[in-house]
N, C-alpha and C positions, 0 to 999 in steps of 0.2 A: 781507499779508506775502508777500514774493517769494521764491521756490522759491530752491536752492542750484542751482550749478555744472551740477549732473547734470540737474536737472531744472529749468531757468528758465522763469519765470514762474508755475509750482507752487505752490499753499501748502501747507503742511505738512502737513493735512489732505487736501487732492487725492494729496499721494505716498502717504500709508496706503491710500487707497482704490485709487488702481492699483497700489499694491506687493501688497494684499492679496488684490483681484479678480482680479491674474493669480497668486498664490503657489494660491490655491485650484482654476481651469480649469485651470494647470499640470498641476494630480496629478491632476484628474478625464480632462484630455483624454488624459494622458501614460497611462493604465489601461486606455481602449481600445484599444493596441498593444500595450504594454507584455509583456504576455501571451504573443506570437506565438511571440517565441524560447523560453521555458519549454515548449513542446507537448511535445517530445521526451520532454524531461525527465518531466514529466508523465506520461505513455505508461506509462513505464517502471514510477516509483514509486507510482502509483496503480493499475497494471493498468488503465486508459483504453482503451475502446474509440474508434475517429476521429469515432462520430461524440458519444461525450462531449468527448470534446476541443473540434467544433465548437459544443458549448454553451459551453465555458467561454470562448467569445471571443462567442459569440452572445447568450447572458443580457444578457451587460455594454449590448449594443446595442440588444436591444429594449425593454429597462425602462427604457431612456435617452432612447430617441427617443420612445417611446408617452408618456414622462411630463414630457417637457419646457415645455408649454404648461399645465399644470399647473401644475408649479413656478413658474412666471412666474406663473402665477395668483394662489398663495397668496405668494409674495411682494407682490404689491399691496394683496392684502388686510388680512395682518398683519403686513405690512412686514417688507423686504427685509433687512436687517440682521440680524432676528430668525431668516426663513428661509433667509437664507445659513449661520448659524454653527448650524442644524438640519443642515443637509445635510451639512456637514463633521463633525457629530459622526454623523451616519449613518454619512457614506462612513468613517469611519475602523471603527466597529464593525463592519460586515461587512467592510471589511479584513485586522479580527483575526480573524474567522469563517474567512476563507482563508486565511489564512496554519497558521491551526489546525484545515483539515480532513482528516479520515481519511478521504475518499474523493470522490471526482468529484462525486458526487452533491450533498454539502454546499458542494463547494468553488463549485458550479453556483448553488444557493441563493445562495451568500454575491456570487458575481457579481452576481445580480439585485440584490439588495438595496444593492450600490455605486452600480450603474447608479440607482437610487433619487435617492440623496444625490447623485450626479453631476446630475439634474435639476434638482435646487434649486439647484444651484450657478451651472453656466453661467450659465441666464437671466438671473439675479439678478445675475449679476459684471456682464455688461452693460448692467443696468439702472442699479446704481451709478455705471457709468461715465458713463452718459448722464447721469445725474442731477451728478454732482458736477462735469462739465465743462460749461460754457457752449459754444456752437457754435467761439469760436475755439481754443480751446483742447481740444476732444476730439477732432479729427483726428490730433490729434500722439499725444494719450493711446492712442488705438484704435491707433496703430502702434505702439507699445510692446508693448500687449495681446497686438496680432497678432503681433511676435515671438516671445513668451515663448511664445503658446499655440500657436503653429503652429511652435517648436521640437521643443515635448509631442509632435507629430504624427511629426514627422521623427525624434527622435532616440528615439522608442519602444525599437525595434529594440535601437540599441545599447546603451542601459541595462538592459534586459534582460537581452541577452546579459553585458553586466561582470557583474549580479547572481548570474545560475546561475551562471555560471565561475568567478565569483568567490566565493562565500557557498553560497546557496540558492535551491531557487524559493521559498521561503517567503517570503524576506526581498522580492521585489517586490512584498509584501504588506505583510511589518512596518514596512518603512519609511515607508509610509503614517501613521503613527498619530502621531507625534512632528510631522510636516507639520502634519497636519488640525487636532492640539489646540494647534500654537502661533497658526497662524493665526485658529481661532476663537475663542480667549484675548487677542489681538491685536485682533481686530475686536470685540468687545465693550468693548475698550479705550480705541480711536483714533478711530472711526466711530462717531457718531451716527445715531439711528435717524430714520428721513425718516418724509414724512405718509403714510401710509396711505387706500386708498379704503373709502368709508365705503358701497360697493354689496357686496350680498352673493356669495358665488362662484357662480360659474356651475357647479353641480355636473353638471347634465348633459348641457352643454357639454364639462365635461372627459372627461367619461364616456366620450361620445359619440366627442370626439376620440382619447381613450386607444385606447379601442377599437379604431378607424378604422386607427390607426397601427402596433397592435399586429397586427392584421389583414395589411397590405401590409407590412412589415416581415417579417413571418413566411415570408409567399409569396416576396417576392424572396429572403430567407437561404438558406430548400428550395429554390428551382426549379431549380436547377444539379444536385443531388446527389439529389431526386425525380423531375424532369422536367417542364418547364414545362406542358405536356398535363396532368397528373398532377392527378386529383379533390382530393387533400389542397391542394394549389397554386390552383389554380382558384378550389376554394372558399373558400380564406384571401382569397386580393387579392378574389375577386370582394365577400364581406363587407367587406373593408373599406373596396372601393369605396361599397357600399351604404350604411354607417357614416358614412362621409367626405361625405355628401351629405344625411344626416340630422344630419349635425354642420352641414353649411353652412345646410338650412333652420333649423335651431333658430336659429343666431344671426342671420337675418334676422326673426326673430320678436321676440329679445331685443336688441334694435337699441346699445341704451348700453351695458347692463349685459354684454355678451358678451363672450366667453371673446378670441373676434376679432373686433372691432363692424367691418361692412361698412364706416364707412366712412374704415380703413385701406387699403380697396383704390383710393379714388377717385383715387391718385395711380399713374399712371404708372411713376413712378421707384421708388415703393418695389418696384411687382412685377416691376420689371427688375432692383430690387438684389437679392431674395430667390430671381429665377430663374438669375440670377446666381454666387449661393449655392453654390448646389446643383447646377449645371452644375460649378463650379472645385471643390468638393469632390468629386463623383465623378471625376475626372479626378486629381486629388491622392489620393484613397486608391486606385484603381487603378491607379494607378502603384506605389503604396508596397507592397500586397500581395503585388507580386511579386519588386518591385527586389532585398530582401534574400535570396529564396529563388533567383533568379539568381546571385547570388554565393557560394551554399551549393553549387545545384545543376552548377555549369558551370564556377565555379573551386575549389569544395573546400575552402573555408574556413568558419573559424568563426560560430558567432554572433555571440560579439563584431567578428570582425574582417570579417564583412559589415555589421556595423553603423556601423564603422569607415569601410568604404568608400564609404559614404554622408555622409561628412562633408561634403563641397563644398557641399550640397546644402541640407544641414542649417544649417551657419554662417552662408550666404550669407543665407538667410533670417532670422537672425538679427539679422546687422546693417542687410541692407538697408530691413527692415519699420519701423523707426524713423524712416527719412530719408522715406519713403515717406508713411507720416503725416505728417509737418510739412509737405510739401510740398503738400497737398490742399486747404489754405486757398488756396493760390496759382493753381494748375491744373487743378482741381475734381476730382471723383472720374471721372468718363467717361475723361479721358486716361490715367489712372495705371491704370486695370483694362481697357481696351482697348488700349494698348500692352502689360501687365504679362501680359494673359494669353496674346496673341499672341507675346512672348516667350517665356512657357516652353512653347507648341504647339512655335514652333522649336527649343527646347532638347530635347525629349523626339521630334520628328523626329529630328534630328540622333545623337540616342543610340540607335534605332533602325536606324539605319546602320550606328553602331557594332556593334551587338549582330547584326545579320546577317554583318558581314566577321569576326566572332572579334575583333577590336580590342584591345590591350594597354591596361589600366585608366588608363594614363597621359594615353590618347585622351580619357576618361572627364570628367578634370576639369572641362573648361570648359564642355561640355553642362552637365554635373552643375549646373556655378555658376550658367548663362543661368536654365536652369530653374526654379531655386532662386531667381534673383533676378526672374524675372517674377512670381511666384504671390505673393513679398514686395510687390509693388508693389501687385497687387490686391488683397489681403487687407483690409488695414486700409481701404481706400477703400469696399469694399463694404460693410463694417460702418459707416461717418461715414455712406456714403450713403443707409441704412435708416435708422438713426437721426435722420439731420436730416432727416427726412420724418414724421415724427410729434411729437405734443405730450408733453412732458415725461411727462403723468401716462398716459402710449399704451409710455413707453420700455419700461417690462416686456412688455406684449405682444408687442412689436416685436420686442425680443431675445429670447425666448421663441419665437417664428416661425421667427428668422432662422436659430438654434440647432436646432431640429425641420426645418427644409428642410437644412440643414446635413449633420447627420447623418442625413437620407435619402438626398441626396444620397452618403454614403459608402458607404449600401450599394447601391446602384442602380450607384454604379461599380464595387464588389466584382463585386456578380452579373453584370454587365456583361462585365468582363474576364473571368469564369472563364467564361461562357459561348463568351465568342472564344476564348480560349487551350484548353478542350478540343476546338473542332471543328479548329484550325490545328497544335497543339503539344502537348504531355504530359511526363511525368516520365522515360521511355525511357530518354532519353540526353539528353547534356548539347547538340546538334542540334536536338535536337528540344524543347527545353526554350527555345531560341534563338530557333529560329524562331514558337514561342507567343508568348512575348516582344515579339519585335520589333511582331507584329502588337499587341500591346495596347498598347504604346506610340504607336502610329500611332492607336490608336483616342482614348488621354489626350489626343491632341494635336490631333483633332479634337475634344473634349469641351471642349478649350479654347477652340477657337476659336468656338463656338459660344458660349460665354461671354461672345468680346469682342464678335461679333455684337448680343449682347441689351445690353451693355455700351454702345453707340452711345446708348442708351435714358436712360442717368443724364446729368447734370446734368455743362453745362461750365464755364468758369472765369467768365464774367461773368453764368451764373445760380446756381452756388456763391459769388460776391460779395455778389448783391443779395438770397439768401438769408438769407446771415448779417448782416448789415445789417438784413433786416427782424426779422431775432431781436434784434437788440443794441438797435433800437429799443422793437419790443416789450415788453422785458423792461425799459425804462428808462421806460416810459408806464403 
């Protein structure tokens, strides 16, 4: 059966699974920002000291990133369907847990335990997708994805702010729950449950790796506000270094059955799309940690209406990410993520300029767009491009990886930029807030280019043809 209007060549069946896979990383991804504008707020009615504040944005991110190859895990195991619509009944009860805590402390717990359910999610949405799109048809889907999810990213900010301004900080909590239980009332519905691997889990594999993650995750959050010298710092990354290397012999001992079986690395291209990753994601959330406290701190506006100001940026990526995808069966992934990320370096140059001369927001716009519309172009390519590097029943791993490089990547660009903008810039004055600024944006736009650099590495348009060709055979022999 052939898709409607909106979605051709779709069956009806394909639209639940991408309407539902991004209705879900929506709210999970849209939760690691979402937060930022409520701090204030928070401070006040909580009595929060700053640095519980920085847990209640920090929980969300390490029980996310340490448990994401996990949750890929036990989706494979007891299939994914089953442990998608866990994690959304997770993410929605520690949602209620924050929306109904009496103090920082809980409200902290109930963080972690999102970041939980946020782990079973991601992986598993892009395991779905891998699974229910044949090769010509998931480039287009991935760019849909990458819209809606990489909205969540940009539009944090200003949903946020409408909520406190609007309601409460509770309600960027409650609103959660109504999401989580239609969607996993819906996927229990629409979606069929796929085969499952009949290998047992790799329990300490994921141990190993959780650990590992939780380890260098913990070091990069501290080192800015400890001091990267700092024993507590040292010894977090240096453990997890240690970790991360006894996760990697363990699964060269567990060859099939691994958490990561070696040999997803024998390709080239996957480890250029995954480094790839994680290069345009630290570069994308250092940008964004600052963008909106620029428009607080230096023109004196709201939450909402720095969130506001961010639209160009926001939209652009919205619609561009969908054309972006279809177009990847055509021109392969290498062009659209080496031209896409080379644009937004020159976008976020460009605005850097601005941001030194004082420049009236008006200047603003069409950076804002360039930028917005190159990261659209990469996005969805680097995810087709991991994906069609691996075997159908690998896609959980895959996305599971891509999603843990992902959001390391975010914090690696966090700790990154704060560590530039305190030695160049500070909170002073709104001067000296500028000139922090400018420098981190100089630095996103090198984080891009190096991007499009490793980007040279994926697949062009007539070994993206005879790729998909050897799939379409395959699958027909």
């Amino acid at each position: 059966m052939q898709g409607d209007k909106q979605f051709p060549g779709f069956t009806p069946s394909q639209r639940w699974v991408l309407g539902l896979a991004a209705a879900g990383s929506f709210m999970a991804v849209l939760d690691a920002m979402v937060v930022t504008t409520a701090l204030d707020t928070l401070r006040h009615e909580l009595s929060a000291s700053v640095a519980a504040l920085e847990w209640t944005v920090n929980a969300y991110s390490l029980s996310f990133a340490a448990l994401l190859m996990t949750g890929a895990a036990l989706g494979d195991r007891f299939g994914r369907r089953r442990m998608y619509v866990l994690g959304l009944l997770l993410f929605a009860l520690a949602s209620a847990a924050c929306a109904a805590a009496p103090s920082t402390a809980w409200l902290i717990a109930g963080r972690a335990v999102q970041g939980m359910g946020a782990a079973l999610v991601m992986p598993i949405a892009m395991a779905l997708l891998g699974a229910a799109f044949p090769p010509p048809q998931r480039a287009r889907a991935l760019g849909i994805f990458s819209g809606i999810t990489g909205l969540a990213v940009l539009s944090g900010p200003l949903f946020g702010g409408a909520i406190v301004q609007g309601l409460a900080w509770q309600w960027i909590f409650w609103i959660n729950l109504p999401v989580a239980l239609a969607v996993a009332w819906l996927m229990l519905l629409k979606v069929p449950e796929g085969k499952t691997l009949s290998a047992p889990l790799d329990l300490r594999g994921a141990g190993l790796m959780s650990a590992s993650l939780l380890g260098l995750v913990w070091g990069l959050v501290h080192g800015n506000r400890a001091g990267w010298g700092s024993a507590e710092v040292l010894t977090s990354l240096g453990a997890g270094a240690v970790l991360g290397a006894a996760f990697v012999a363990s699964q060269r001992v567990n060859t099939w059955d691994a958490m990561i079986p070696p040999r997803l690395f024998r390709s080239p291209v996957l480890a250029a799309g995954l480094t790839v990753s994680l290069l345009l994601t630290a570069s994308l959330f250092g940008t964004l940690f600052f963008m909106a406290q620029f428009f607080q701190v230096t023109r004196g506006l709201s939450p909402l209406s720095a969130g506001a100001s961010m639209l160009p940026w926001t939209a652009t990526l919205f619609l561009v990410a969908p054309v972006a995808g279809a177009m990847i069966t055509r021109i392969g992934e290498r062009a659209l993520v080496v031209a896409g990320l080379g644009i937004q370096a020159g976008g976020m140059a460009w605005l850097a300029v601005l941001v030194r001369a004082d420049a009236p927001y008006t200047l603003w716009v069409v950076p804002l767009m360039i930028a917005g519309a190159g990261i659209s172009m990469a996005m969805p390519a680097v995810q087709s491009a991991v994906l069609a590097e691996v075997a159908p029943s690998d896609m959980g791993k895959a996305a599971g990886l891509f999603n843990t490089l992902r959001q390391l990547g975010g914090v690696i660009g966090v700790a990154l930029v704060v560590a530039v903008f305190t030695r160049v810039g500070g909170y002073g004055s709104a001067q000296q807030f500028s000139a922090g600024f400018a420098t981190v944006l100089g630095v996103c736009a090198a984080l891009s280019l190096a991007g499009a650099a490793v980007g040279l590495r994926l697949k062009g348009r007539g070994q993206r043809a005879a790729a998909s060709n050897a799939n379409v055979h395959g699958a027909k022999s």
